[in-house]
Each structure stands twice: as structure tokens, then as C-alpha cells.
ChimeraX commands (.cxc) that place a marker at each C-alpha (Angstrom):
marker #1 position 0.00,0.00,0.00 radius 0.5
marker #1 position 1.07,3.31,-0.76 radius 0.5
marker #1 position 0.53,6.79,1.37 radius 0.5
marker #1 position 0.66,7.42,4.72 radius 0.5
marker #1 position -1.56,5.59,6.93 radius 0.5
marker #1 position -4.32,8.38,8.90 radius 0.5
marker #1 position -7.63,7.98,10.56 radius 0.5
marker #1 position -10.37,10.48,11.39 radius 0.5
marker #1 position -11.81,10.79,14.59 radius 0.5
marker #1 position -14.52,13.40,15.03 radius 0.5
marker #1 position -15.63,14.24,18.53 radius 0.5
marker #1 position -19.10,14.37,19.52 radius 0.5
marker #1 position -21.34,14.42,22.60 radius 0.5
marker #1 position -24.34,13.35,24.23 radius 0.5
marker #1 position -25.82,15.03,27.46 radius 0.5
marker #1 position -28.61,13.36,29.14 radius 0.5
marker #1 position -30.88,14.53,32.30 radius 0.5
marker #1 position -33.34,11.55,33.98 radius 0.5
marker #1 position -36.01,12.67,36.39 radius 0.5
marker #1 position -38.59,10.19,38.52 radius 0.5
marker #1 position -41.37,11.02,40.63 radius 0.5
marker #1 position -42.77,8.36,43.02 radius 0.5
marker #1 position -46.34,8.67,44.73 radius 0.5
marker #1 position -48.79,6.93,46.68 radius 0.5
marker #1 position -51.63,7.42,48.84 radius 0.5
marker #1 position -52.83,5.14,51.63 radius 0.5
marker #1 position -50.64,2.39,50.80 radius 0.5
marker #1 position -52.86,1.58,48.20 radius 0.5
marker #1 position -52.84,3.98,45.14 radius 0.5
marker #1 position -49.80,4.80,43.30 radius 0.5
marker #1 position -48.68,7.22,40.56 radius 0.5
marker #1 position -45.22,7.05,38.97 radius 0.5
marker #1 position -43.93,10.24,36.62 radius 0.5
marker #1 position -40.88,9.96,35.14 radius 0.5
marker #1 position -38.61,11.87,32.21 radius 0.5
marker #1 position -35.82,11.51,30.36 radius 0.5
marker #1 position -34.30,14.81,27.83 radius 0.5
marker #1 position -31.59,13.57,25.73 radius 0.5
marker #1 position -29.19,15.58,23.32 radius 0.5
marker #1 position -26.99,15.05,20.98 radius 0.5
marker #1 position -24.03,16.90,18.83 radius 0.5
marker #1 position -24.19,14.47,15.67 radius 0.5
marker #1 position -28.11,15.61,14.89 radius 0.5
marker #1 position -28.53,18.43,12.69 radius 0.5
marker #1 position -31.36,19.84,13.92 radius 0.5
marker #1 position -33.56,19.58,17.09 radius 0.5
marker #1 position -30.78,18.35,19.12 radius 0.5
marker #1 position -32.86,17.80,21.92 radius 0.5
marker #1 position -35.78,15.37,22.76 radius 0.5
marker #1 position -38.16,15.09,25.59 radius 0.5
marker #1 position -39.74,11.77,26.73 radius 0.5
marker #1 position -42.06,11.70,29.45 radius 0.5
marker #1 position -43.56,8.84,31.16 radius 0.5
marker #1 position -46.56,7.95,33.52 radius 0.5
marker #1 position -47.74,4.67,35.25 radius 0.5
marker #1 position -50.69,3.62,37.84 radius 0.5
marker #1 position -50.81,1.21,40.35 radius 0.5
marker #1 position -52.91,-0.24,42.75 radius 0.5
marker #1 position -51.95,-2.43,45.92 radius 0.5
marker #1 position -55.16,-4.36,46.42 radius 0.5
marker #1 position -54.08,-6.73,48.93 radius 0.5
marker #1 position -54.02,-3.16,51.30 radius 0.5
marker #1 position -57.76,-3.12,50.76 radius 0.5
marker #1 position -60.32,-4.21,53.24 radius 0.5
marker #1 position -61.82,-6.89,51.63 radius 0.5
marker #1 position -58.64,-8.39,51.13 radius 0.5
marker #1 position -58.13,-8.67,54.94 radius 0.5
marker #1 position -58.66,-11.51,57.36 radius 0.5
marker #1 position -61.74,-11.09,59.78 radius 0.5
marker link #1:1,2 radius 0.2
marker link #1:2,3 radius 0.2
marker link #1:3,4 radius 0.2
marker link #1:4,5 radius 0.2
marker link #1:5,6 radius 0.2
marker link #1:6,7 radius 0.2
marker link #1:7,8 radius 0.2
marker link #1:8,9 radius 0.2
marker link #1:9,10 radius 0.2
marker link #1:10,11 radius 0.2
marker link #1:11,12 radius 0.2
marker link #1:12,13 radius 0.2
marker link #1:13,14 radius 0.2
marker link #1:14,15 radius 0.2
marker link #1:15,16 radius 0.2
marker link #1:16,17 radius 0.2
marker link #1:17,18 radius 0.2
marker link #1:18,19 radius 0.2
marker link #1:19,20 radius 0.2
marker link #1:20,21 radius 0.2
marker link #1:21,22 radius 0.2
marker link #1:22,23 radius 0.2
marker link #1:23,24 radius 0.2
marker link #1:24,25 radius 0.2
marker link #1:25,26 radius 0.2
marker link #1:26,27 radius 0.2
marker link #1:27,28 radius 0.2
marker link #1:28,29 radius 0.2
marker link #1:29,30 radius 0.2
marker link #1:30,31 radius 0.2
marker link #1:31,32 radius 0.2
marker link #1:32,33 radius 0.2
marker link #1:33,34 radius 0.2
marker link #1:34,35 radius 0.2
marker link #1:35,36 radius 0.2
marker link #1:36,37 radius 0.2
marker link #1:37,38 radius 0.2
marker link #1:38,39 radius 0.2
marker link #1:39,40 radius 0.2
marker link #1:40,41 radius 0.2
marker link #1:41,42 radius 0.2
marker link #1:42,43 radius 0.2
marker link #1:43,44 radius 0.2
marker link #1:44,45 radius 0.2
marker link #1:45,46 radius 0.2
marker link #1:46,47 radius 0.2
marker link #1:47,48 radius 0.2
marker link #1:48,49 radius 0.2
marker link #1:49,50 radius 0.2
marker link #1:50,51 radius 0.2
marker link #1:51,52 radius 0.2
marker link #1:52,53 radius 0.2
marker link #1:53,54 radius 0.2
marker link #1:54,55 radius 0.2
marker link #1:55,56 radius 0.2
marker link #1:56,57 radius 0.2
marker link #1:57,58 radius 0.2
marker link #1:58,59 radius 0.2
marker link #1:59,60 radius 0.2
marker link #1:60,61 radius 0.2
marker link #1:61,62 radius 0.2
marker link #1:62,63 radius 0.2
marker link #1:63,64 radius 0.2
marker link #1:64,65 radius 0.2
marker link #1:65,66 radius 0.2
marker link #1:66,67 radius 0.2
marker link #1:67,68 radius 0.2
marker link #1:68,69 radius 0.2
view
């Protein structure tokens, strides 16, 4: 092979911010929020994405007819 051998190296970055939010009431109801907002150098445009999340839950053994008499 002839030349000189080279390789290219480009830097880029990535910056990333995670949130969670945890909730419940009475031991029994529950409400989860979380996020994520993620950026990056190698997009051209809109560098930056939100992307929310949201879940329910319910602990029915905590409920009276669940418990022993």
C-alpha cells in the first residue's frame, strides 16, 4: 500500500438529564412520573428530545376486603 496511513476521529457528545417522581396514597394507590431529555451533537437539527412517562398502580391486597376477619 502506498501513502501514509491516517484515521479520522470526530468528537461528539451526548448530554442526558433523567427525572422520577414516586407517589402513593394510603398504601394503596400509586402514581409514577418519570422523564428523560436527551441531546446530541451528531443531529442536525432539534438536538434535543423530551420523553415523558406515567404509570398507575394499585396495591389491592391493602384493601379491606382483602383482609382476614
Amino acid at each position: 500500500a502506498s501513502g501514509i496511513p491516517s484515521s479520522y476521529k470526530r468528537d461528539y457528545s451526548i448530554v442526558s438529564t433523567f427525572g422520577q417522581l414516586n407517589y402513593d396514597y394510603d398504601d394503596r394507590y400509586l402514581l409514577g412520573l418519570t422523564f428523560r431529555y436527551d441531546g446530541t451533537s451528531k443531529l442536525r437539527d432539534n438536538k434535543f428530545g423530551f420523553f415523558p412517562g406515567a404509570s398507575i398502580g394499585w396495591n389491592a391486597h391493602n384493601e379491606e376486603f382483602f383482609k382476614e376477619g
